[in-house]
C-alpha positions in Angstrom: 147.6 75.2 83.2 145.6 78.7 82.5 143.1 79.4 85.2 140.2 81.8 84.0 138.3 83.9 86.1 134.8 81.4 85.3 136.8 78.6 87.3 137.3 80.8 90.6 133.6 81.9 90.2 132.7 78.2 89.8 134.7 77.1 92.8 133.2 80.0 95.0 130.0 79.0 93.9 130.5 75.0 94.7 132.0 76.4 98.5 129.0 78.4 98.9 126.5 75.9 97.8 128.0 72.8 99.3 128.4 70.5 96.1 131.9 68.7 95.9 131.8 68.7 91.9 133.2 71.3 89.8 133.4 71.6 86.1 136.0 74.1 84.9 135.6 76.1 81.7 138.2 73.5 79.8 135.3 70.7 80.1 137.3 69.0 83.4 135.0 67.5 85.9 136.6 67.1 89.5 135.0 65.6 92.6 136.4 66.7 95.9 135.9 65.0 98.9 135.8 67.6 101.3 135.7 71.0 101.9 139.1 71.4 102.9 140.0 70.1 99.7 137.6 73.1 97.6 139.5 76.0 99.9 142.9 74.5 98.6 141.9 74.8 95.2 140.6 77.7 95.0 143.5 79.1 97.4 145.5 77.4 94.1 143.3 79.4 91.8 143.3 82.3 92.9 147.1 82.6 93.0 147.4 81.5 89.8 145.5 84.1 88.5 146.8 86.8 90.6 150.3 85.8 89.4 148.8 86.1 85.8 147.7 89.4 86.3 151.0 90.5 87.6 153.0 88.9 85.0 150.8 90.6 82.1 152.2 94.0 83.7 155.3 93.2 84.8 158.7 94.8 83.4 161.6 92.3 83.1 164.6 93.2 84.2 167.6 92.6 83.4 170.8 92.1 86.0 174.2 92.6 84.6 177.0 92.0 87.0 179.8 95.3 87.6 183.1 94.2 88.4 185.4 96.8 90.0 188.3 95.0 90.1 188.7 94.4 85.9 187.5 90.7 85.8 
């Protein structure tokens, strides 16, 4: 699943404010039970997106064995 930046905003704001219910910017609802729970998913979120952000910008590379030895 695609994380936008709305659903990190909307997590920060649900840890700052205390509420266990978040509604992400696909129309999902989820109830957490504890706060524990909110710092994992936003810990979840926010490396999702980084890992967007990296593979937007990233240069694939391609690996192509040398053999020496003719085989």
């Amino acid at each position: 699943m695609a994380y936008q930046q709305s659903d990190l905003d909307r997590l920060d704001a649900a840890i700052s404010s205390g509420v266990r219910s978040v509604t992400f910017a696909d129309g999902r609802r989820t109830e957490y039970q504890n706060l524990d729970q909110l710092l994992a998913a936003r810990k979840v979120v926010a490396t999702q997106l980084s890992m967007q952000e990296t593979a937007k910008g990233a240069v694939v590379r391609r690996r192509v064995p040398y053999y020496r030895s003719g085989l």
